[in-house]
C-alpha positions in Angstrom: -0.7 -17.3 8.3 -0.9 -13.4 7.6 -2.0 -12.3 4.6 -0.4 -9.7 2.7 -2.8 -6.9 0.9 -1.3 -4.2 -1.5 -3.2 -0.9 -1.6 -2.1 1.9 -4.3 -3.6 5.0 -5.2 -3.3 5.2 -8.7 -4.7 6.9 -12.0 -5.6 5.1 -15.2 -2.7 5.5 -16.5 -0.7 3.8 -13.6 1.2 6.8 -12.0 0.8 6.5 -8.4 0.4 9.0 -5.8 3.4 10.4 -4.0 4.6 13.9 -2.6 8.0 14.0 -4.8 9.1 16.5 -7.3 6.0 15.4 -10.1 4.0 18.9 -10.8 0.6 17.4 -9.5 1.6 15.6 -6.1 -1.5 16.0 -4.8 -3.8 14.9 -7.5 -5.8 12.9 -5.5 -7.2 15.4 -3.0 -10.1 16.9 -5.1 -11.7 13.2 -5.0 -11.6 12.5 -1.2 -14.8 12.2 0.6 -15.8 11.2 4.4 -17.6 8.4 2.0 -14.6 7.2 0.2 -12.5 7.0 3.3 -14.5 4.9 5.4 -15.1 3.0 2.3 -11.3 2.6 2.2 -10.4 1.7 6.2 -13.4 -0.9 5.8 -11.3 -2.6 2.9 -8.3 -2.5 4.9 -10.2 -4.2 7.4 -10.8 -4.0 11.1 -7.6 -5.4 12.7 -4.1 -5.0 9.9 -0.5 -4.3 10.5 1.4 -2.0 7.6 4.4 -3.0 5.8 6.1 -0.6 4.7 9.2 0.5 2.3 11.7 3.3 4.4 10.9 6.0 2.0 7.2 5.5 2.4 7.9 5.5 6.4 9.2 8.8 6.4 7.1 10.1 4.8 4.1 9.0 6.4 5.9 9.1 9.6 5.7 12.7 9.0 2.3 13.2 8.4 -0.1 10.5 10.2 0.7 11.3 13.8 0.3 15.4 13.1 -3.0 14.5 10.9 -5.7 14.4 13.6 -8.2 12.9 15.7 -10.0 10.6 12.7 -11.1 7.0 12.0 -8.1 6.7 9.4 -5.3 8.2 11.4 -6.2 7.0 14.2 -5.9 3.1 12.8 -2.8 3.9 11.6 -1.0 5.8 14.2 -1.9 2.8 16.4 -1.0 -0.4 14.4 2.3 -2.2 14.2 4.5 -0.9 11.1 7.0 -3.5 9.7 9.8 -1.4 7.5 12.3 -2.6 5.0 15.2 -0.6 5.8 18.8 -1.0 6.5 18.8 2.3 9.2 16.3 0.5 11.6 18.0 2.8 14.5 15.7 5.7 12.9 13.1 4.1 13.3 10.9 5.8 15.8 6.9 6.3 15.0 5.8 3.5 16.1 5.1 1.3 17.1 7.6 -0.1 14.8 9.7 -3.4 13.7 12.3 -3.4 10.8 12.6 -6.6 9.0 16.0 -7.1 9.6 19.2 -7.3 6.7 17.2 -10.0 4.4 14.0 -8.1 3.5 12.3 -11.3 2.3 13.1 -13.7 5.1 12.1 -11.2 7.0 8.4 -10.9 5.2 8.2 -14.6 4.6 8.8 -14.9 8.8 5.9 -12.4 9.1 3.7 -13.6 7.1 4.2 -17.5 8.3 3.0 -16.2 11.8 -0.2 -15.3 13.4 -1.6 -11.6 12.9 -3.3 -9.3 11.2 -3.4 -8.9 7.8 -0.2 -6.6 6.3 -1.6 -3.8 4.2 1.0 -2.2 2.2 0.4 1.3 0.5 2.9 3.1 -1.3 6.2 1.6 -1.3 6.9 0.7 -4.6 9.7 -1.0 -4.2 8.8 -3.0 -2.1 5.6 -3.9 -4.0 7.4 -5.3 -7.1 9.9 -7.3 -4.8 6.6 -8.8 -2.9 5.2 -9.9 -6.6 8.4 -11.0 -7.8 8.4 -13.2 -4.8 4.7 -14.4 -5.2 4.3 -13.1 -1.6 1.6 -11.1 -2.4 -2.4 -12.2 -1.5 -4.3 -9.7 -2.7 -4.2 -6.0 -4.7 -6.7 -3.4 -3.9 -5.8 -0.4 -6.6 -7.9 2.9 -5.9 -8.7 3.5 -8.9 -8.9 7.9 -9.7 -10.2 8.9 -13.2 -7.7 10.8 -14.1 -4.8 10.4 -16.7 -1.4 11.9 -15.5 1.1 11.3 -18.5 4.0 10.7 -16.5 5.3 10.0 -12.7 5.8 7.3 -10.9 4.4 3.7 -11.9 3.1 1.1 -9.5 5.8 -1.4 -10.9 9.3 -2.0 -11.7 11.0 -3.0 -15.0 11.8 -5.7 -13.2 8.4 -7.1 -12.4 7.6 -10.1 -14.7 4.1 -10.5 -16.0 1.1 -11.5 -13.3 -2.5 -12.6 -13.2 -5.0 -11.2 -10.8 -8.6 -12.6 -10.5 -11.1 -10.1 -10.0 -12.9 -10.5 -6.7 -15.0 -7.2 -6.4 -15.2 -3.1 -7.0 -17.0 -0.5 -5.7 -17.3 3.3 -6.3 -17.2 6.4 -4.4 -19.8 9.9 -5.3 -16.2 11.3 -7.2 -15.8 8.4 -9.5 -12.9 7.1 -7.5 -13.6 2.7 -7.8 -12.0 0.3 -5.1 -10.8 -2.8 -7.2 -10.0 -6.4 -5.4 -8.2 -8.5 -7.4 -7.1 -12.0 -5.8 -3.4 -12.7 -6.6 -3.0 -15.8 -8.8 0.5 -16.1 -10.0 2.6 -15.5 -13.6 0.3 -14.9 -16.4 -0.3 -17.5 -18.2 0.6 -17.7 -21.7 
């Protein structure tokens, strides 16, 4: 059985990273080291598969393979990605697999079979659906020490209360910390 790891960028106050219309897109870039990136493809682990939400897809779809001959991209631009969308047809960095018209039976059939771990980054949609669905195993947030005010959160209003054990962190030169938190189910009341 595949295991399925959440990975999010985010600032203290929860915004996380994307490229959209928010004024500081990019806010992460001034914390990136050669450190902190092999710190991060050693969390994700030596062999993973990505599931991915379609808007995250494009996105990266239009960046990783033009981003150059490193560790990172080069684990990325070779693994398997597995996208929720309903235009599987456009699908075409790959190599790729859409989970076909019912998103969760499609996960739940993934993760039921032999493989790799599934990292998902981004894809915040897809991300509250997975916790929703208690499909999640673990949640690696990459912690920045900033506060943004406003953006994009990691979660949905629609997202009911969870409990994460803390299994470990660790911390880059720029302050950036790598939290693991196992996932344990609704919070308890």
């Amino acid at each position: 059985m595949r295991k399925i790891r959440i990975f999010e960028h985010i600032s203290l106050d929860g915004v996380i990273e994307h490229d959209g219309d928010y004024a500081y897109g990019a806010w992460t870039t001034p914390y990136r080291t050669p450190d902190g990136a092999a710190m991060l493809l050693e969390a994700y682990g030596a062999n993973f598969d990505l599931l991915l939400g379609r808007h995250t897809y494009d996105m990266w779809s239009g960046f990783w393979p033009n981003a150059g001959d490193f560790p990172m991209a080069n684990a990325i631009n070779a693994v398997t990605k597995y996208i929720a969308t309903h235009r599987p047809d456009s699908l075409q960095w790959g190599p790729v697999k859409d989970l076909g018209e019912d998103i969760i039976a499609g996960i739940r059939e993934l993760k039921s079979a032999d493989g790799p771990d599934l990292i998902v980054s981004g894809s915040s949609t897809l991300t509250s659906m997975l916790l929703r669905e208690g499909l999640v195993d673990e949640v690696v947030l990459i912690v920045y020490p900033v506060l943004l005010g406003r953006g994009k959160r990691i979660l949905s209003d629609t997202v009911d209360a969870r409990e994460l054990a803390f299994v470990s962190t660790r911390a880059t030169p720029t302050g950036v910390l790598v939290n693991t938190y196992q996932y344990v189910g609704a919070l308890r009341k």
